[in-house]
BAFI-3210 file (N, C-alpha, C; in Angstrom, 3 decimals, decimal comma, padded with zeros to 6 digits):
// residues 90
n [1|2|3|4|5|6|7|8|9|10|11|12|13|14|15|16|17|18|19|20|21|22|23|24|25|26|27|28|29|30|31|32|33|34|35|36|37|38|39|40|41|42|43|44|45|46|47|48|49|50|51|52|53|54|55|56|57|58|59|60|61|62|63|64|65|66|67|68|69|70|71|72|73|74|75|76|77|78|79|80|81|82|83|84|85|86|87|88|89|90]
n.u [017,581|015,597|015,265|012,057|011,159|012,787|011,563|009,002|009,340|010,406|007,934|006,491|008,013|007,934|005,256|005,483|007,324|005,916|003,729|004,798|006,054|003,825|002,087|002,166|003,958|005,990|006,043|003,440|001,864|002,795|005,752|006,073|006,572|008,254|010,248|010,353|010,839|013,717|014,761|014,387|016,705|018,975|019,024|019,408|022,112|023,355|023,746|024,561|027,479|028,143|027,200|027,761|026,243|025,079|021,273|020,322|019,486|017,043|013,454|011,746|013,671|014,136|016,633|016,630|013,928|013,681|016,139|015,507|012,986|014,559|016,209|014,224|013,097|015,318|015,467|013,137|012,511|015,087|014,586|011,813|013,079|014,493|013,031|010,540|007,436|005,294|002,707|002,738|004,410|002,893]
n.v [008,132|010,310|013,605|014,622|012,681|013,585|015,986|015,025|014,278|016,027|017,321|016,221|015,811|018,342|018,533|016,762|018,121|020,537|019,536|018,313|021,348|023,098|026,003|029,816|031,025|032,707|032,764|031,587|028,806|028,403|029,111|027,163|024,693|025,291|025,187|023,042|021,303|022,267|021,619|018,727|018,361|019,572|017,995|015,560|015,722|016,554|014,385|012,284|013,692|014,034|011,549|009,445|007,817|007,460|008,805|008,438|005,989|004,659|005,744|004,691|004,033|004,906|006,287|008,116|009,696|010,365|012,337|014,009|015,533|016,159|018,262|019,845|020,428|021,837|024,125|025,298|026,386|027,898|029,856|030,957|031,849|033,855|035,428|035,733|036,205|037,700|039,006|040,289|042,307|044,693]
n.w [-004,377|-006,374|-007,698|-007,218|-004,912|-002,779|-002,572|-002,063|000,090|001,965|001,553|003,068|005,847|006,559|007,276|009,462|011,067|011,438|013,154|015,289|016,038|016,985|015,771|014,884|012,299|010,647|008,037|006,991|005,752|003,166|003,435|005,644|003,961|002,188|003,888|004,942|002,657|002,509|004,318|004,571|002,807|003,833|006,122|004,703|004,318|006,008|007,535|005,645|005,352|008,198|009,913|008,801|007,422|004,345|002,871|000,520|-000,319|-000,532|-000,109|002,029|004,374|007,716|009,043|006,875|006,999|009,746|009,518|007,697|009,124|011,540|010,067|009,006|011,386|012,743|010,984|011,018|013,679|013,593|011,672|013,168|015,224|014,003|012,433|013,750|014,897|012,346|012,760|015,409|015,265|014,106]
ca.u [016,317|015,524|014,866|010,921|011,376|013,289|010,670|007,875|009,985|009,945|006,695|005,837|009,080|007,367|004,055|005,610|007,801|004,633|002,777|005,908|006,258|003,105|002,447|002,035|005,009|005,995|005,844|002,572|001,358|004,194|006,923|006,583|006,390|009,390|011,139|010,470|011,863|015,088|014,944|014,798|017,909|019,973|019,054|020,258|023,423|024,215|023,320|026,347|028,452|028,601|027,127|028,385|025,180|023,911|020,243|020,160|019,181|015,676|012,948|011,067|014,467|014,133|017,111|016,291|012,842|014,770|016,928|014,944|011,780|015,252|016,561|013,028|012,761|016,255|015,039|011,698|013,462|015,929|013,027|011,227|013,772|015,317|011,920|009,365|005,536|005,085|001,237|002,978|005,250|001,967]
ca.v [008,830|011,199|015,046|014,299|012,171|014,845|016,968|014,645|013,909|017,514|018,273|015,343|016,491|020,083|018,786|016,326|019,410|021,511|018,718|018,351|022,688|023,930|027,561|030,633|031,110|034,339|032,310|030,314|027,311|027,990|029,183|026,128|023,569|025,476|024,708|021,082|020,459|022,472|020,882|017,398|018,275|019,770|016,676|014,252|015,973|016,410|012,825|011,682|014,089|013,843|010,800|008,557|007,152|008,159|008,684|008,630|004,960|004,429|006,240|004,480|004,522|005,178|007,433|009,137|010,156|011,466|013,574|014,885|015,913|016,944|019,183|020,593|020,886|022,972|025,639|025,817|026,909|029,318|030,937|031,802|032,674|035,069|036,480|036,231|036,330|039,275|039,474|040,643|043,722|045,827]
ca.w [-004,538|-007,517|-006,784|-006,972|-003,877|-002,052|-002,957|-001,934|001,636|002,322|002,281|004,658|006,757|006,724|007,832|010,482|011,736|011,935|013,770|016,354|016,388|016,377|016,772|013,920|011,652|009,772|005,808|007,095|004,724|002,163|003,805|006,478|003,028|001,748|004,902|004,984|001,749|002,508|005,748|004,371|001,633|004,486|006,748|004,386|004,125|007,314|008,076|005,260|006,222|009,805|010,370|007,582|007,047|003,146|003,193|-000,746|-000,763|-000,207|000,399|003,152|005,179|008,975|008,715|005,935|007,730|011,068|009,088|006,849|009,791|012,011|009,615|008,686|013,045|013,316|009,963|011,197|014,809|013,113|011,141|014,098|016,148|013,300|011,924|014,724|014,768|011,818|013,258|016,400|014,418|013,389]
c.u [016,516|015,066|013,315|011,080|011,850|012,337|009,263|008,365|009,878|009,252|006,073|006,922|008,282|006,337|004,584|006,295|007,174|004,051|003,466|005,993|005,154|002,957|002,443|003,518|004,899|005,587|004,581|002,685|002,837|005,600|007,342|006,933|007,972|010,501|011,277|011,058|013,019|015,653|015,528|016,009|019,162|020,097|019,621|021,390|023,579|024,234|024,537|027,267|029,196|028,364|027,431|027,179|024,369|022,919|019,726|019,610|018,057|014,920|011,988|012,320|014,303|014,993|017,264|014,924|013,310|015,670|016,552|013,855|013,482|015,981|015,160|012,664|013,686|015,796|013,627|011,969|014,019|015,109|012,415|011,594|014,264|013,855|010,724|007,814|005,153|003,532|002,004|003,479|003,859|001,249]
c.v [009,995|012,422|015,356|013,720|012,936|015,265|016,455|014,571|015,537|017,990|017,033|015,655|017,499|019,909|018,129|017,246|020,247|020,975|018,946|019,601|023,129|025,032|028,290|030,972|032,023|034,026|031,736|029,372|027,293|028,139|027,942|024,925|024,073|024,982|023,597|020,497|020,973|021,961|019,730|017,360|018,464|018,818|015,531|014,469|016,245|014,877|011,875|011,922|014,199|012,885|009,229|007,862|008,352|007,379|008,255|007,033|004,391|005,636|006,118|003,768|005,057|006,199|008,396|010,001|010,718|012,425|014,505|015,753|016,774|018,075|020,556|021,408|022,736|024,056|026,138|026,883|028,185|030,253|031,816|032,313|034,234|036,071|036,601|035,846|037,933|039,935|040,238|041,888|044,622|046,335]
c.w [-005,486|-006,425|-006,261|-005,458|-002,716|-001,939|-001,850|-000,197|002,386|002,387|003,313|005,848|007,819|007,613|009,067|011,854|012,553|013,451|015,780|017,032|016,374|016,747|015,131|013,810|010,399|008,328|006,124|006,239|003,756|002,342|005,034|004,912|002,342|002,550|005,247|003,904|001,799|004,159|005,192|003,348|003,209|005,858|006,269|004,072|004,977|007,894|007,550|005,690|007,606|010,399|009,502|007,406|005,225|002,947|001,734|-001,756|-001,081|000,501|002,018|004,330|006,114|008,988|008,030|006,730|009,080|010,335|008,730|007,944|010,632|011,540|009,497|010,117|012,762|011,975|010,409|012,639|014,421|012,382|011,990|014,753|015,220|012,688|012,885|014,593|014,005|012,019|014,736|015,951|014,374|014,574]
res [x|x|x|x|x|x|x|x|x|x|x|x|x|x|x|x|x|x|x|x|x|x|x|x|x|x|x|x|x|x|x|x|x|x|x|x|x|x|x|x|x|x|x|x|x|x|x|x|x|x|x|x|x|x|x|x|x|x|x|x|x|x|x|x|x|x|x|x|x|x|x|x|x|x|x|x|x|x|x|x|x|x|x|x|x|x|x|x|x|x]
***
């Protein structure tokens, strides 16, 4: 898969993430879309690396689509846990 593809997997990641997490998030709209495509990069590399399966073959790939939405899960997670609800701060 070209970097377009990445690209395009990450923001459906992002939204499936959302769908799965929902709830107000400190980046709203763009900082969750940012997080789905560095979700879905650091999903398909943890997926080679640790699970010897490379995702890099196809796009409509079953494991490519779990990696990519599970990576997008655990940053969307660490986001909120590390920055919060910034409507709540004021």
């Amino acid at each position: 898969m070209g970097i377009i593809s990445w690209i395009i997997l990450g923001l459906l990641a992002g939204a499936a993430a959302k769908i799965l997490l929902p709830g107000r998030d400190p980046g709203g709209l763009v900082g969750t879309t940012l997080i789905g495509i560095a979700g879905a990069f650091i999903g398909g590399w943890a997926a080679a690396k640790f699970f010897d399966h490379p995702v890099s073959k196809h796009f409509y790939d079953g494991a490519t689509w779990v990696s990519a939405i599970g990576g997008a899960l655990v940053l969307l997670i660490a986001f909120r846990l590390l920055f919060g609800n910034s409507r709540e701060h004021r």
